[in-house]
ROKEPA-36360 format. One line per 2 residues: number of its first residue (from 0); their letters; for each residue x negated, y negated, z negated of C-alpha. Coordinates in nm, 3 decimals. Each point is the difference from the previous one (the first is absolute). Example, Ala and Ser with C-alpha at 12.3 -4.5 7.8 and 13.67 -1.06 7.14 Angstrom:
<rs>
0) as) -1.230:0.450:-0.780 ~ -0.137:-0.344:0.066
</rs>
This chain:
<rs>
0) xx) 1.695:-1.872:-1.176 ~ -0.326:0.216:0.007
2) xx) -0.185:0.040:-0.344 ~ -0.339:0.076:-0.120
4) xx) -0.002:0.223:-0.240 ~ -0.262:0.146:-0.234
6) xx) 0.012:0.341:0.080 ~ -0.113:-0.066:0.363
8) xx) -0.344:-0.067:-0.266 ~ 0.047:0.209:-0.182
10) xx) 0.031:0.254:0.238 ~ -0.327:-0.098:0.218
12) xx) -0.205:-0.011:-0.359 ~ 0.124:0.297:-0.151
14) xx) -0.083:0.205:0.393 ~ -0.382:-0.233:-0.026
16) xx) -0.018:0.142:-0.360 ~ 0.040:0.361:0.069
18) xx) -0.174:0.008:0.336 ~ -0.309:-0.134:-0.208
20) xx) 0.019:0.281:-0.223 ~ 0.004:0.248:0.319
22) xx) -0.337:-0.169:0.153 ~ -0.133:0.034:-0.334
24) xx) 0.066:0.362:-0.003 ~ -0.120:0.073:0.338
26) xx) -0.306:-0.233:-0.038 ~ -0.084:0.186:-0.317
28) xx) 0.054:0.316:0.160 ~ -0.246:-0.023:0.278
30) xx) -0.282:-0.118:-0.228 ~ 0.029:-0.385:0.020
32) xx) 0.031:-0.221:-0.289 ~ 0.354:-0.187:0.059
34) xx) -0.141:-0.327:-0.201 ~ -0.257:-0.094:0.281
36) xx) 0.228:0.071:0.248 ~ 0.238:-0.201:-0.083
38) xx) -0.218:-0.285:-0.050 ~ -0.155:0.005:0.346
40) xx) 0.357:0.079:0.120 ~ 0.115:-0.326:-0.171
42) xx) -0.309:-0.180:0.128 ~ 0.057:0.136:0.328
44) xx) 0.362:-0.168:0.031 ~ 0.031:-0.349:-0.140
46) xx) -0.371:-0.086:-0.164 ~ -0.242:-0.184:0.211
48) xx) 0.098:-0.224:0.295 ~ -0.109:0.265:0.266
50) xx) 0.200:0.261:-0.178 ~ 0.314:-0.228:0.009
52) xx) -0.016:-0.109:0.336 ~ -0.033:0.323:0.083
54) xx) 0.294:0.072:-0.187 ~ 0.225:-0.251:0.151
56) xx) -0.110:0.093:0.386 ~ 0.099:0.386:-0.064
58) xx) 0.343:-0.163:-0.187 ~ 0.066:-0.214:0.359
60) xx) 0.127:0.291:0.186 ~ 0.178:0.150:-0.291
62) xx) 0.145:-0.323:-0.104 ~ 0.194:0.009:0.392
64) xx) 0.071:0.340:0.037 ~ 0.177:0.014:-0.337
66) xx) 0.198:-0.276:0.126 ~ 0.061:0.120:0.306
68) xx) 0.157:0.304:-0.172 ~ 0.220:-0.218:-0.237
70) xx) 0.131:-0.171:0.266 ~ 0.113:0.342:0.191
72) xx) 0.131:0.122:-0.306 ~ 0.214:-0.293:-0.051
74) xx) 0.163:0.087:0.290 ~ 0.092:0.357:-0.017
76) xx) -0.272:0.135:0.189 ~ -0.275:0.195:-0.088
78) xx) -0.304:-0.139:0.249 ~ -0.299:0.284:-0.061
80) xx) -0.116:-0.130:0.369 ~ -0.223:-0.356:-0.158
82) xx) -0.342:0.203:0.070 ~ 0.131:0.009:0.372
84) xx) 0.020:-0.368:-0.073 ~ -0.280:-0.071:-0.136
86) xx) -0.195:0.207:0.365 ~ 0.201:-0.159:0.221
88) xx) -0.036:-0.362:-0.185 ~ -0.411:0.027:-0.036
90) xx) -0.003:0.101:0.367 ~ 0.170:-0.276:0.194
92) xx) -0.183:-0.238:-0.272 ~ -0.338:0.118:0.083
94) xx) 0.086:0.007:0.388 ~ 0.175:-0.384:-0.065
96) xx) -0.368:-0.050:-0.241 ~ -0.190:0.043:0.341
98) xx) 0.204:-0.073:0.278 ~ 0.108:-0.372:-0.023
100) xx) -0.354:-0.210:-0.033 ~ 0.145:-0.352:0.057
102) xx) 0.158:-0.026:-0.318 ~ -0.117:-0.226:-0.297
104) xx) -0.037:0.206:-0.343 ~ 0.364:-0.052:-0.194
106) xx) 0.173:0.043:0.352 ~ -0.188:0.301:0.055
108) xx) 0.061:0.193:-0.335 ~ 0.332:-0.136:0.020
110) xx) 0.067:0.153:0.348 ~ -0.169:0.364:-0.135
112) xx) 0.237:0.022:-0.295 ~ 0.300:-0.099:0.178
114) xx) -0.089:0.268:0.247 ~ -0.043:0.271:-0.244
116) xx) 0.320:-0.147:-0.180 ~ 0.188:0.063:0.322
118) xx) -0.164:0.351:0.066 ~ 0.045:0.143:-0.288
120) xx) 0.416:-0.120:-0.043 ~ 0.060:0.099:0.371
122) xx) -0.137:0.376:-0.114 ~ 0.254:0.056:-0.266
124) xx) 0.246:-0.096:0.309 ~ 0.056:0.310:0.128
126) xx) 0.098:0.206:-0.341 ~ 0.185:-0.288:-0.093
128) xx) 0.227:0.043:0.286 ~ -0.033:0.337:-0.030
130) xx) 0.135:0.025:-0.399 ~ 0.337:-0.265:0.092
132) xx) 0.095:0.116:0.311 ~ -0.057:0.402:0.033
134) xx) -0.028:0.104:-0.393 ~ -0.368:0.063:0.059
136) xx) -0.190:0.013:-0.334 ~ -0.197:-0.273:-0.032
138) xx) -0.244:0.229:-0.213 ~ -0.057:0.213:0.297
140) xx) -0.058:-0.226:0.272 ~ -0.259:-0.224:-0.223
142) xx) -0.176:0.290:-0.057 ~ -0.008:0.103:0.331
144) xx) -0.100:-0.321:0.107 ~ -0.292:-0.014:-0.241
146) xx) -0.183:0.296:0.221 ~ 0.126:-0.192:0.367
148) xx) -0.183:-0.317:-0.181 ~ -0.330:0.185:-0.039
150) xx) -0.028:0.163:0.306 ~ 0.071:-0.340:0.185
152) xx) -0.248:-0.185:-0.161 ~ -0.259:0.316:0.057
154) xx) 0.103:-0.021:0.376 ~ -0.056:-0.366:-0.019
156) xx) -0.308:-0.041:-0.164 ~ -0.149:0.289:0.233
158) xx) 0.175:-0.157:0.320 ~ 0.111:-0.349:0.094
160) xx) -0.129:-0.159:-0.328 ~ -0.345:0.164:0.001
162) xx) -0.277:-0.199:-0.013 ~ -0.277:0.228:-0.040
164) xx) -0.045:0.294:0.210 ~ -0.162:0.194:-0.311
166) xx) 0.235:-0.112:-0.311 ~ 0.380:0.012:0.036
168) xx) 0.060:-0.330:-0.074 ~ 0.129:-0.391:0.101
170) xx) -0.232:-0.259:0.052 ~ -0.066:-0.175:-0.330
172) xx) 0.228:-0.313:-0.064 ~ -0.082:-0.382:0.087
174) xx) -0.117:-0.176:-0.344 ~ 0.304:-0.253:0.107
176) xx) 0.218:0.298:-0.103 ~ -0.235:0.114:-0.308
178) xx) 0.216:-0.075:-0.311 ~ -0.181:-0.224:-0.264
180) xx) -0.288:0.215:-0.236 ~ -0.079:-0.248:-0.308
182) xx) -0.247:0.199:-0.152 ~ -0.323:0.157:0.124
184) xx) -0.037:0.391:-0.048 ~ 0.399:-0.005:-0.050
186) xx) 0.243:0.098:0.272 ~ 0.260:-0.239:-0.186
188) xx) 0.188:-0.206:0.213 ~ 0.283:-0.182:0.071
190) xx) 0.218:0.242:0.052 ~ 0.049:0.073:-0.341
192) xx) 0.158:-0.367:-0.059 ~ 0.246:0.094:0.297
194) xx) 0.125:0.333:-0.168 ~ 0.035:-0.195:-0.356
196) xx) 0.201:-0.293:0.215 ~ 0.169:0.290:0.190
198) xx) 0.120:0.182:-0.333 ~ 0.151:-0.361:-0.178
200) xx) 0.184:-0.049:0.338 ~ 0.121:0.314:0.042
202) xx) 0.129:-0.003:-0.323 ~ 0.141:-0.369:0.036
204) xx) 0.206:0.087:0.269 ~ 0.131:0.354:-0.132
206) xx) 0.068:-0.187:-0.343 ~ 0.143:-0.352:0.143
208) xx) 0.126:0.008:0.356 ~ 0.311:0.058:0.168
210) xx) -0.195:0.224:0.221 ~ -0.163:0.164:-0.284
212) xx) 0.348:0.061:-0.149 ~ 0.087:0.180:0.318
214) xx) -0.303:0.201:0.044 ~ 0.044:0.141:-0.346
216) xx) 0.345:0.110:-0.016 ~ -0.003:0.148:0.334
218) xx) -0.245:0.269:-0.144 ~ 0.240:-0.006:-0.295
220) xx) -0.300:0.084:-0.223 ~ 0.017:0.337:0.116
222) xx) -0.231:0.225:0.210 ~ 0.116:0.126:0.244
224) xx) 0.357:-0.078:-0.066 ~ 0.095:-0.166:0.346
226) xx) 0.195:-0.181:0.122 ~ 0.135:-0.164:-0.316
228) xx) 0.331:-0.072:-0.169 ~ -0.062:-0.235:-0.200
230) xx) -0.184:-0.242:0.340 ~ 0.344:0.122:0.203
232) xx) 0.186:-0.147:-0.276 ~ -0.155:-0.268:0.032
234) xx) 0.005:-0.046:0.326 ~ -0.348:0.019:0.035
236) xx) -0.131:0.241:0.367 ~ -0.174:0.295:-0.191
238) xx) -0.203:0.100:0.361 ~ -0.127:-0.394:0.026
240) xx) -0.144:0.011:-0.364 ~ -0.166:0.333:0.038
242) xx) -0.177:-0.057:0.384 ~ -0.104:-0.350:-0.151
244) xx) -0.111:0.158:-0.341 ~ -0.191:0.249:0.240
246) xx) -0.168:-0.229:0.217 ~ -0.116:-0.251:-0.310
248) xx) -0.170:0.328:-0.164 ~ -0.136:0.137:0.325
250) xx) -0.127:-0.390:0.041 ~ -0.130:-0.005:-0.327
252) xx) -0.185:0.355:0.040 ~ -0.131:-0.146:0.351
254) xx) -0.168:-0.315:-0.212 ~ -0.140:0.242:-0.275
256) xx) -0.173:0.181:0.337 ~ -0.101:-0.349:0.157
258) xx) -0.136:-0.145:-0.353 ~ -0.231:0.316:-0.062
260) xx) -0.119:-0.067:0.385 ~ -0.039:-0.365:-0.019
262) xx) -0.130:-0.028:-0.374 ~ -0.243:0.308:-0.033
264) xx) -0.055:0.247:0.345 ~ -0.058:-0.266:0.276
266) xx) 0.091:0.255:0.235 ~ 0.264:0.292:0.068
268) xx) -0.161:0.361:-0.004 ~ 0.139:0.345:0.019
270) xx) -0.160:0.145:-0.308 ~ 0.219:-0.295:-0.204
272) xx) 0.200:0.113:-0.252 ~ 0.321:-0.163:-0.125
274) xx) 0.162:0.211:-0.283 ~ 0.127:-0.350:-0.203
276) xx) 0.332:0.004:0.124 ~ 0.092:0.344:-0.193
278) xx) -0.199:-0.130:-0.338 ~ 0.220:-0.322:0.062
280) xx) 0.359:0.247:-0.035 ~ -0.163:0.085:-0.322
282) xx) -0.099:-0.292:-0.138 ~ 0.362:-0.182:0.118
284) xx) 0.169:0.245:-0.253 ~ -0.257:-0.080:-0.265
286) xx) 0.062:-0.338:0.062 ~ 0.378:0.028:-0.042
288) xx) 0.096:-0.033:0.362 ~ -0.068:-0.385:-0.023
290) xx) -0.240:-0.233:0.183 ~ -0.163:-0.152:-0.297
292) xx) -0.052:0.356:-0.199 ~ -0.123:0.150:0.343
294) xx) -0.246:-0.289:-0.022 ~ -0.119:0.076:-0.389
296) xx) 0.006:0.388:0.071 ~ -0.204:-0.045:0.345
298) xx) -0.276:-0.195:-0.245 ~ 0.014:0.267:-0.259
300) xx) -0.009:0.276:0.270 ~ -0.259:-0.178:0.171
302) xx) -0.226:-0.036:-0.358 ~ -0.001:0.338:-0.064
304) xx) -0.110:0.110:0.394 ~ -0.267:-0.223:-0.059
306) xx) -0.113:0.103:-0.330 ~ 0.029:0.341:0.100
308) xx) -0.262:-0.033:0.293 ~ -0.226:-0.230:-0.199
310) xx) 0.008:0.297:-0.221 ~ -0.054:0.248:0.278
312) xx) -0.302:-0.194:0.091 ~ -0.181:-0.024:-0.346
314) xx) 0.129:0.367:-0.098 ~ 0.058:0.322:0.118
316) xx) 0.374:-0.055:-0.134 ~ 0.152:0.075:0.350
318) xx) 0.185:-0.248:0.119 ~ 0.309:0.212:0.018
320) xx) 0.046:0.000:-0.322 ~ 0.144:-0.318:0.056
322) xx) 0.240:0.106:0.229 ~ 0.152:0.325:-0.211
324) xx) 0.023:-0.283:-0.296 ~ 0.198:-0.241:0.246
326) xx) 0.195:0.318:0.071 ~ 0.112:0.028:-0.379
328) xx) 0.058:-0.303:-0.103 ~ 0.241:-0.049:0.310
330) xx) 0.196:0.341:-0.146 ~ 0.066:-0.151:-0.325
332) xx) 0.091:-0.358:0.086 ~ 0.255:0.164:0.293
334) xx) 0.088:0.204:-0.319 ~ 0.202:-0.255:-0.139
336) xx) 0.239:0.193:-0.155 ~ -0.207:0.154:-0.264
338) xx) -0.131:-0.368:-0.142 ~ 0.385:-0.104:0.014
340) xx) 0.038:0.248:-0.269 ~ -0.197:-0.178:-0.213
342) xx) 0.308:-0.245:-0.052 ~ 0.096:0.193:-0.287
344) xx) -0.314:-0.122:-0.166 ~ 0.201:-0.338:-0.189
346) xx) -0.354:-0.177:0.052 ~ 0.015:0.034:0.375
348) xx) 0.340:-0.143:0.045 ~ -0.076:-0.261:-0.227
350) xx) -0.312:-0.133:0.224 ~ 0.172:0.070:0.295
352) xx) 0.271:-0.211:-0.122 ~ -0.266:-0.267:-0.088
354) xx) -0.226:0.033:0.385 ~ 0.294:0.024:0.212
356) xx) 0.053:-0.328:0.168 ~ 0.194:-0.096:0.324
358) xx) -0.142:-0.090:0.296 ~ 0.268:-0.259:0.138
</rs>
């Protein structure tokens, strides 16, 4: 029986507090006053429907990436390789985007995702097979494979997917495959309802499936502790739970990759850039190595990216900033160790006692 417990709070406020008292340092520091700032960076994040749709679009990649990473993790196995995913994925989605023009709109997007689905699990494959049966290190290999996926996708957008002779890129998609936009000068779409529905169902099947059950304890909440003891005691094949748990994060990475394609580029180019799938590592630990925190976290995350280039754009408050402040507060809510010291406080233990609930 899993509990929530108010420390995992009180941890992520007291890290929120003291990284706010760092950018107010550094923002007073370099001559800027840290009150207007922080308004515009507030405005820049949730106020205004522009600002929060804008929010919510950066959060869609996060939101699957951070997932994709629970899901790994859950397993044993440490996936670093869900950028590769995410190439490989936005690739064979824009090529599926362009190639098939029979197709009706919902079959269409439908047949792109799935695509990029399949891509992006059939990537994680090879270190899969790699990690259960020759001890390969599963951190190594993804890695590896992150550089492979680049240089394939380069090679493809300059060869056989080319459409331009000039620009490295694919033709742009069909506007069968074009995922929904419901707002003008907004790149919102509906791919940000699939990673919420994504997250609830991940989390679902983790939480209350038989299949779920297995996943979980053949990762026996450790990473990189393979195979486990607890799953052979159980009966349960450790190497089938970790190539499955591989293949549903590389298939997950492969749908961030096709979302970002089908929702905001149109088309697949070589100067793209997809460096979500490391933030989403990140922002699975913030969000307790769970599918519904990774979902909360990717919003937060996703607020403060956004505030931090709305205030890049009315400043000249770098938008970097944002990034060494992301930086911090990850150190002190990994640093969990010095907030569970507070538990000699009689206070804290008392409103932990209170918060803490569990989550049958």
């Amino acid at each position: 029986m899993e509990k929530f417990s108010f420390k995992d709070v009180l941890i992520l406020f007291a890290g929120t507090i003291i990284t706010i008292g760092i950018a107010w340092v550094l923002l007073t520091v370099t001559g800027f006053v840290p009150r207007e700032i922080g308004k515009l960076f507030f405005e820049g994040a949730v106020v205004g429907q522009r600002n929060i749709l804008n929010t919510l679009n950066i959060a869609t990649p996060y939101i699957l990436t951070s997932i994709a990473t629970v899901v790994s993790f859950r397993v044993g196995m440490f996936n670093i390789g869900i950028n590769g995913s995410m190439y490989i994925g936005g690739l064979y989605a824009a090529w599926a985007g362009y190639k098939f023009t029979s197709l009706g709109h919902i079959p269409h997007v439908s047949l792109c995702i799935a695509i990029a689905i399949i891509t992006g699990s059939l990537w994680m494959l090879l270190p899969a097979l790699l990690k259960v049966y020759a001890g390969v290190s599963e951190i190594i290999s993804t890695i590896i494979l992150n550089f492979v996926a680049v240089l394939f996708v380069s090679y493809m957008a300059n060869g056989p997917f080319r459409a331009d002779p000039i620009a490295p890129a694919t033709p742009r998609i069909l506007e069968t495959a074009e995922l929904k936009q419901y707002f003008p000068n907004s790149q919102f779409n509906s791919g940000f309802f699939i990673a919420v529905i994504i997250a609830f169902l991940t989390y679902f099947i983790l939480k209350k499936t038989t299949f779920g059950y297995e996943l979980r304890s053949g990762g026996d909440g450790l990473v990189g502790f393979y195979p486990s003891r607890y799953s052979s005691y159980l009966g349960i094949p450790s190497d089938r739970s970790a190539i499955t748990g591989m293949l549903i994060s590389g298939g997950l990475g492969g749908l961030a990759g096709g979302i970002e394609i089908l929702g905001n580029a149109r088309y697949f180019y070589q100067e793209l850039l997809f460096n979500q799938g490391f933030d989403g590592i990140l922002i699975a630990i913030v969000g307790k190595l769970e599918p519904i925190g990774g979902l909360i976290a990717s919003l937060f995350w996703s607020a403060l990216r956004n505030g931090g280039l709305f205030v890049d754009y009315k400043t000249e408050v770098s938008r970097e900033i944002v990034v060494i402040l992301l930086s911090i507060l990850i150190f002190f809510v990994s640093a969990q160790k010095l907030v569970s010291s507070l538990e000699r406080f009689k206070f804290v233990r008392k409103l932990d006692a209170f918060f803490t609930r569990k989550i049958k």
